[in-house]
C-alpha positions as CSV (number, residue, x, y, z in Angstrom):
1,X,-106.7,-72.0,-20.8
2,X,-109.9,-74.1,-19.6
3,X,-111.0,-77.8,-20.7
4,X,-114.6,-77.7,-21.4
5,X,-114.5,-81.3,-22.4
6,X,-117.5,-83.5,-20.3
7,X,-116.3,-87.1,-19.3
8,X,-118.7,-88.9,-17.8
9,X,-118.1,-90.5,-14.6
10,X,-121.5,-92.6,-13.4
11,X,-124.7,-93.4,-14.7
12,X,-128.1,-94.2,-13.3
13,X,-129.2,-96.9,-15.3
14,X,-131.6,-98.0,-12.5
15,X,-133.5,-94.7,-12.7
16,X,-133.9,-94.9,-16.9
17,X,-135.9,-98.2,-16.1
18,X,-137.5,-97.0,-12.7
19,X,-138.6,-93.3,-13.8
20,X,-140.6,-91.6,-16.5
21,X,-137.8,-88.7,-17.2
22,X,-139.7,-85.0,-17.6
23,X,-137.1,-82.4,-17.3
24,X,-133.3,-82.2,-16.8
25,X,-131.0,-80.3,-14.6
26,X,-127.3,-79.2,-14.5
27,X,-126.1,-78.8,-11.1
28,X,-122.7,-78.4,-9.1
29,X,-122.2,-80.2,-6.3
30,X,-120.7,-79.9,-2.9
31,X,-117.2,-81.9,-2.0
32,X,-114.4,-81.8,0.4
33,X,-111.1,-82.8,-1.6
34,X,-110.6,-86.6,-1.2
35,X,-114.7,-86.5,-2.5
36,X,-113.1,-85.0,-5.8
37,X,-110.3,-87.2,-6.4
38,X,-112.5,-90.4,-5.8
39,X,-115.2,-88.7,-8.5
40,X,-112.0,-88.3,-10.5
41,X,-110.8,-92.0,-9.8
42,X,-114.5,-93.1,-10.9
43,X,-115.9,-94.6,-7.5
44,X,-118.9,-93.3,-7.3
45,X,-122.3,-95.1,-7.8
46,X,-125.6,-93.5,-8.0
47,X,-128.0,-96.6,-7.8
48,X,-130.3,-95.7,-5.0
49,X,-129.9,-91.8,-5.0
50,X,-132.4,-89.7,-5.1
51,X,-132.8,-85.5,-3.6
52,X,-134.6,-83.5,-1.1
53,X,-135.3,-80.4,-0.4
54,X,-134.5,-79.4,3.9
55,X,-134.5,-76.0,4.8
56,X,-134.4,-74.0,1.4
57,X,-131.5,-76.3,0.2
58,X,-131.3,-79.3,-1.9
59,X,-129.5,-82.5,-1.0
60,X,-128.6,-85.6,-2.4
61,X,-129.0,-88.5,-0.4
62,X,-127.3,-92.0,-1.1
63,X,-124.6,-91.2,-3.7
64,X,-121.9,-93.3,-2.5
65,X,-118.5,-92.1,-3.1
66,X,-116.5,-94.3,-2.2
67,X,-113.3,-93.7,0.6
68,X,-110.0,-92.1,-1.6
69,X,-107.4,-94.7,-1.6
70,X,-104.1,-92.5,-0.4
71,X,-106.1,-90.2,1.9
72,X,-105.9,-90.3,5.8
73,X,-108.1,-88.9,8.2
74,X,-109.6,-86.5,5.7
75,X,-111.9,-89.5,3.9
76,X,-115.6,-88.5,4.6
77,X,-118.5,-90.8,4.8
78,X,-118.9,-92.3,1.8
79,X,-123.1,-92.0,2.0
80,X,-123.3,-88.7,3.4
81,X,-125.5,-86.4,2.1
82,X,-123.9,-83.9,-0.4
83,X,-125.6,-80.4,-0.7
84,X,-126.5,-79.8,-4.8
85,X,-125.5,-76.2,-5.8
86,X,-128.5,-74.4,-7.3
87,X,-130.4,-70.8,-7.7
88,X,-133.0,-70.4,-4.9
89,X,-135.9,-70.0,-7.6
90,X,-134.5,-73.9,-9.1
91,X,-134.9,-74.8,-6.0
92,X,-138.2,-73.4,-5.5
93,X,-139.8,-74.7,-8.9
94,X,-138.5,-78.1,-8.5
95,X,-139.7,-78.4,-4.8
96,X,-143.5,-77.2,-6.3
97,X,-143.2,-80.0,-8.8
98,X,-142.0,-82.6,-6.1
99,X,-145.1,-81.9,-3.8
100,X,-147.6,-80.8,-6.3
101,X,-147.6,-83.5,-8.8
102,X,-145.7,-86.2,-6.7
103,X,-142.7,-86.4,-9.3
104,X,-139.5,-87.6,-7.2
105,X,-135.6,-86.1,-8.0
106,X,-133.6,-88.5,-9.3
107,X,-129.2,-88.0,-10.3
108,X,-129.4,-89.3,-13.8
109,X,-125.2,-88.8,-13.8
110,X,-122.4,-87.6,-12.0
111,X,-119.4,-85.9,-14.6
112,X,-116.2,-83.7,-15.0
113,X,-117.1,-80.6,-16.9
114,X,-113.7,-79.0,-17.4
115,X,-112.3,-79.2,-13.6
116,X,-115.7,-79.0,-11.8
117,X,-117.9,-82.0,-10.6
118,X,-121.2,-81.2,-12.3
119,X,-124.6,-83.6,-11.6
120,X,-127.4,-84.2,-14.1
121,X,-130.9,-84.0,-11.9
122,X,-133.9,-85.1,-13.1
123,X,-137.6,-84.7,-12.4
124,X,-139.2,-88.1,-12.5
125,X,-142.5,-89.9,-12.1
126,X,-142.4,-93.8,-11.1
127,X,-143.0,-96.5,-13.8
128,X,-145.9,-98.5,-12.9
129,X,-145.0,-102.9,-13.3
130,X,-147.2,-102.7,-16.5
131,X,-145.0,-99.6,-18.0
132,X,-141.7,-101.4,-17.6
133,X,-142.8,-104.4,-18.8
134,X,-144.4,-102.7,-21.8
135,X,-141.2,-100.6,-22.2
136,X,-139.1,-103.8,-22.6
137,X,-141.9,-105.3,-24.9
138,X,-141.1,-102.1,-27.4
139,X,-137.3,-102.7,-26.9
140,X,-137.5,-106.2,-28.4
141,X,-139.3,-105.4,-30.6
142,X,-137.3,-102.6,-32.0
143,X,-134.3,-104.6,-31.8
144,X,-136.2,-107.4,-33.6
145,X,-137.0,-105.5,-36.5
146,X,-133.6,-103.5,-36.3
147,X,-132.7,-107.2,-37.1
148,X,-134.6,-108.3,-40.6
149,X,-133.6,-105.2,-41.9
150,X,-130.0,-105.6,-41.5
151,X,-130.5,-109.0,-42.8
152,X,-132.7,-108.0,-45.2
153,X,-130.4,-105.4,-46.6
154,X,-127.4,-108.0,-46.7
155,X,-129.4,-110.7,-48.4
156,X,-130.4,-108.1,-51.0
157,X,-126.7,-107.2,-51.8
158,X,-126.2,-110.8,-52.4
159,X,-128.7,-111.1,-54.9
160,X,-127.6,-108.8,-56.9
């Protein structure tokens, strides 16, 4: 019997802030066995990764998975880039998007999806200075108003 459960291992924060996110991806990804018990151990950051395509095949560059603790001469480098498991038309599409509307790939998150190592790509355009800074203006100002209402809904109680 399989676990289908999904725990989440990392999280690109950096790109959420960085990147407009148009489309998701599920992907498996390709790694040698002291790769997986690291992912499994949770040292893995994905700050400055993003993909490419080389040949046909799509590879991640910059995930840093970090050396597994009890492992010997079988530790890989922990920047090496790791080959992303997709169909040849994936592939395809997303490499059209990449050079015909200057979008960039971008790992969103690495996670356990019952015992396999999945990655969620995305398909991003870049956040001009004037976005971001109007993107935290509307955070704020949601949590601003988020505010007065919760206050506004206790003081009402109150006066009852």
């Amino acid at each position: 019997m399989e676990k289908t459960g999904v725990k989440i291992i990392a999280k690109n924060k950096k790109a959420y802030h960085d990147y407009f996110i148009l489309d998701t991806l599920e992907t498996g990804i390709e790694l040698f066995g002291t790769e997986v018990k690291s992912v499994r151990a949770g040292s893995v950051n994905l700050k400055d990764a993003f993909c490419s395509v080389t040949k046909g095949e799509m590879f991640a560059h910059g995930i840093h998975i970090s050396p597994y603790e009890k492992g010997n001469i079988f530790n890989k480098n922990p920047l090496r880039d790791r080959k992303l498991l997709l169909h040849r038309r994936e592939i395809d599409h997303l490499y059209g998007k990449v050079k015909q509307d200057g979008c960039a790939l971008v790992p969103l998150s690495i996670y356990l999806k019952g015992s396999l190592v999945k990655v969620e790509l995305a398909l991003c355009k870049g956040k001009k200075n004037y976005d971001k800074r109007d993107a935290a203006a509307e955070r704020d100002s949601k949590r601003d108003i988020d505010r007065a209402m919760k206050s506004r809904s206790l003081g009402g109680r109150d006066s009852d």
